[in-house]
BASEDO-671172 format. One record per residue (C-alpha): residue in one letter; x, y, z. Coordinates in steps of 0.5 Angstrom, whole numbers, plus 500, padded with zeros to 3 digits. Layout:
residues N
+-----+-----+-----+-----+
| res |  c1 |  c2 |  c3 |
+-----+-----+-----+-----+
|   a |   X |   Y |   Z |
...
+-----+-----+-----+-----+
This chain:
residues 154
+-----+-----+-----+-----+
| res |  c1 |  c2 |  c3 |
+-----+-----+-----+-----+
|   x | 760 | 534 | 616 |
|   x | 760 | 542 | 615 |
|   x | 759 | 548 | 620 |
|   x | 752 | 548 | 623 |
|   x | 750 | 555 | 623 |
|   x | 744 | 557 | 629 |
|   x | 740 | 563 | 628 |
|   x | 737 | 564 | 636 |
|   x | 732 | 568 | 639 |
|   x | 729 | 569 | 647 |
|   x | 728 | 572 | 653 |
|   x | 734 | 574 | 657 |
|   x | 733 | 576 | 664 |
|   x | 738 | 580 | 669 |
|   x | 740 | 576 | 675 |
|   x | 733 | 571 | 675 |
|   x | 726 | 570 | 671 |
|   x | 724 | 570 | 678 |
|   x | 726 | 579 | 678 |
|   x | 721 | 580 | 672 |
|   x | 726 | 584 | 669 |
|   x | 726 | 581 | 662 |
|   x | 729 | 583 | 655 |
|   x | 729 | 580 | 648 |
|   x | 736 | 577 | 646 |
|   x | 738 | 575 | 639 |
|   x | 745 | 570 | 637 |
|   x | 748 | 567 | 631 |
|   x | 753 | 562 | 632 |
|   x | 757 | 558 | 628 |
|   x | 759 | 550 | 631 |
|   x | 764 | 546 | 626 |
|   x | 765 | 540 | 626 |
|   x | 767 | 536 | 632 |
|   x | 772 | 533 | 634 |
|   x | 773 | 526 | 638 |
|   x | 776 | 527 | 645 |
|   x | 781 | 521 | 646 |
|   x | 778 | 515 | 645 |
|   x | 772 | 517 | 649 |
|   x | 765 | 518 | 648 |
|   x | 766 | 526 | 649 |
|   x | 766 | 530 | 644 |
|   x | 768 | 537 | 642 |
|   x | 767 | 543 | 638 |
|   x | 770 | 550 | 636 |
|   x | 763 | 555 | 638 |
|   x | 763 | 562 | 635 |
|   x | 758 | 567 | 637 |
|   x | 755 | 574 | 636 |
|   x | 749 | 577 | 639 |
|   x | 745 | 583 | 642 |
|   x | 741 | 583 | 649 |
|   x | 736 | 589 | 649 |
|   x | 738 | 595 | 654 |
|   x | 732 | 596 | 659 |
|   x | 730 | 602 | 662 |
|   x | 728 | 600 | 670 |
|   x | 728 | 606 | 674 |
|   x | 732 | 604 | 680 |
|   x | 738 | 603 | 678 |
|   x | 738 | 610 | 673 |
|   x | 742 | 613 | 679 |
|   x | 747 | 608 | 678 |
|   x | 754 | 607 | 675 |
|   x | 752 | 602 | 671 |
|   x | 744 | 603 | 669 |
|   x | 740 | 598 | 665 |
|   x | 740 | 602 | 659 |
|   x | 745 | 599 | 654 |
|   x | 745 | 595 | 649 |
|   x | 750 | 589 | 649 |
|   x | 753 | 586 | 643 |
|   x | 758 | 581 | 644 |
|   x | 762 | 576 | 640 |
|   x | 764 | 569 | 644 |
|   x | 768 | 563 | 642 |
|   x | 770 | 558 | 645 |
|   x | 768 | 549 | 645 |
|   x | 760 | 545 | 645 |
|   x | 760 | 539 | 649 |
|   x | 756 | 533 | 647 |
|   x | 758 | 525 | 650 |
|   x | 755 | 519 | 647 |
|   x | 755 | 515 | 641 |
|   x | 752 | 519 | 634 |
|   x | 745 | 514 | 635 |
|   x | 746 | 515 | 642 |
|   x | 738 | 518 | 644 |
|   x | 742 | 523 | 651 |
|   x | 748 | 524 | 645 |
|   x | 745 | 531 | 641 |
|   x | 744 | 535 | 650 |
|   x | 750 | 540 | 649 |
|   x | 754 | 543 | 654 |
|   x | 758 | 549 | 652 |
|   x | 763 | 554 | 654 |
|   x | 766 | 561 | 652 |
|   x | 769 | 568 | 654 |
|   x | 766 | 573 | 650 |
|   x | 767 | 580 | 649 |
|   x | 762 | 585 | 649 |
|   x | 760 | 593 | 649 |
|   x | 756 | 597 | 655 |
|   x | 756 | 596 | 661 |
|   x | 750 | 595 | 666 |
|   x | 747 | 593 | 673 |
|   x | 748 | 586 | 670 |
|   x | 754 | 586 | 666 |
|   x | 759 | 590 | 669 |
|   x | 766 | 588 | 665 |
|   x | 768 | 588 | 658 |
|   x | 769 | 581 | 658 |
|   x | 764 | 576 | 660 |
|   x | 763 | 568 | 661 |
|   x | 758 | 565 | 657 |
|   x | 756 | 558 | 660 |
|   x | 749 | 554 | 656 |
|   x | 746 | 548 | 656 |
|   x | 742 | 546 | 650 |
|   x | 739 | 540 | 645 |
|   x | 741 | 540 | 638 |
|   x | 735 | 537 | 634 |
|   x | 738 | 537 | 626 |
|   x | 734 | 544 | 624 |
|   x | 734 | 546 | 631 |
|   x | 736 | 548 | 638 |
|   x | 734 | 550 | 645 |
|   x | 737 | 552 | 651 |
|   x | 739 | 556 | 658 |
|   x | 745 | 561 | 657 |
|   x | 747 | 564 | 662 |
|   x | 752 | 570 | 662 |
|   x | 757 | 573 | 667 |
|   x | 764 | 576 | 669 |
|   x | 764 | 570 | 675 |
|   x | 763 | 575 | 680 |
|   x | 770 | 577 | 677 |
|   x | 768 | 585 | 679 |
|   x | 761 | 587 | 682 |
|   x | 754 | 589 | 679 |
|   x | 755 | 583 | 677 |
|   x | 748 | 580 | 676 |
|   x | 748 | 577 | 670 |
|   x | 744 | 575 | 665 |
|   x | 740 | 568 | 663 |
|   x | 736 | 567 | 659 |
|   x | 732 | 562 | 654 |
|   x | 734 | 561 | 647 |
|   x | 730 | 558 | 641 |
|   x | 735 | 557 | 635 |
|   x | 733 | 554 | 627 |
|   x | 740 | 552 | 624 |
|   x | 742 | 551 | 617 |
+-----+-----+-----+-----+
């Protein structure tokens, strides 16, 4: 099997969708080939990501330290999850995680340094998942941002 490569786009909310405070967001990612854990169902692969989530203007938080003005670009690497045999129906759910790096700071990403956590399916030519990112209240604001994220792969 060769590297599978995810163009993704969605919807990235700071803190929760419940706040409104939504921007556009958009990854490409890079998962090799998987790696069987022991002799368990478990499998691993090494995960790479790059992105960009749109700054916002809320007027609030502009007297700030951090605004929500910038843009984020990141780059994350790290390991997708998956359990079950290849034909198993629950095998292509996915749980990955990955440190990740990023320019700006905002109300909801405070450090240069982040955690990246999804939950997804991955369909042979698509995926679809919940992503969330955060320094893990490591340094405060520390809202995070989660988001929904459609992918197409090659």
């Amino acid at each position: 099997m060769a590297a599978r490569f995810e163009v993704q786009g969605g919807v990235s909310y700071m803190g929760s969708p419940s706040n409104g405070y939504s921007t556009p967001a958009a990854f490409g990612e890079v998962i090799f080939d998987p790696n069987q854990i022991g002799s368990s169902n478990f499998t691993w692969s090494p995960d790479v990501t790059a992105g960009w989530i749109d700054g916002r203007n809320i007027p609030q938080y502009n007297a700030n330290r951090y605004t929500t003005r910038d843009d984020i670009w990141l780059v994350a690497g790290g390991a997708r999850f998956h359990y079950g045999p290849t034909n198993a129906w629950y095998q292509p759910f996915f749980l990955s995680f990955q440190p990740a790096v990023h320019t700006g700071k905002t109300q909801a990403l405070s450090t240069v340094y982040e955690f990246v956590t999804t939950v997804g399916y991955q369909g042979n030519h698509w995926s679809l998942g919940i992503r969330h990112i955060s320094n893990g209240s490591i340094k405060e604001p520390n809202r995070g941002e989660t988001m929904v994220v459609a992918g197409i792969a090659f």
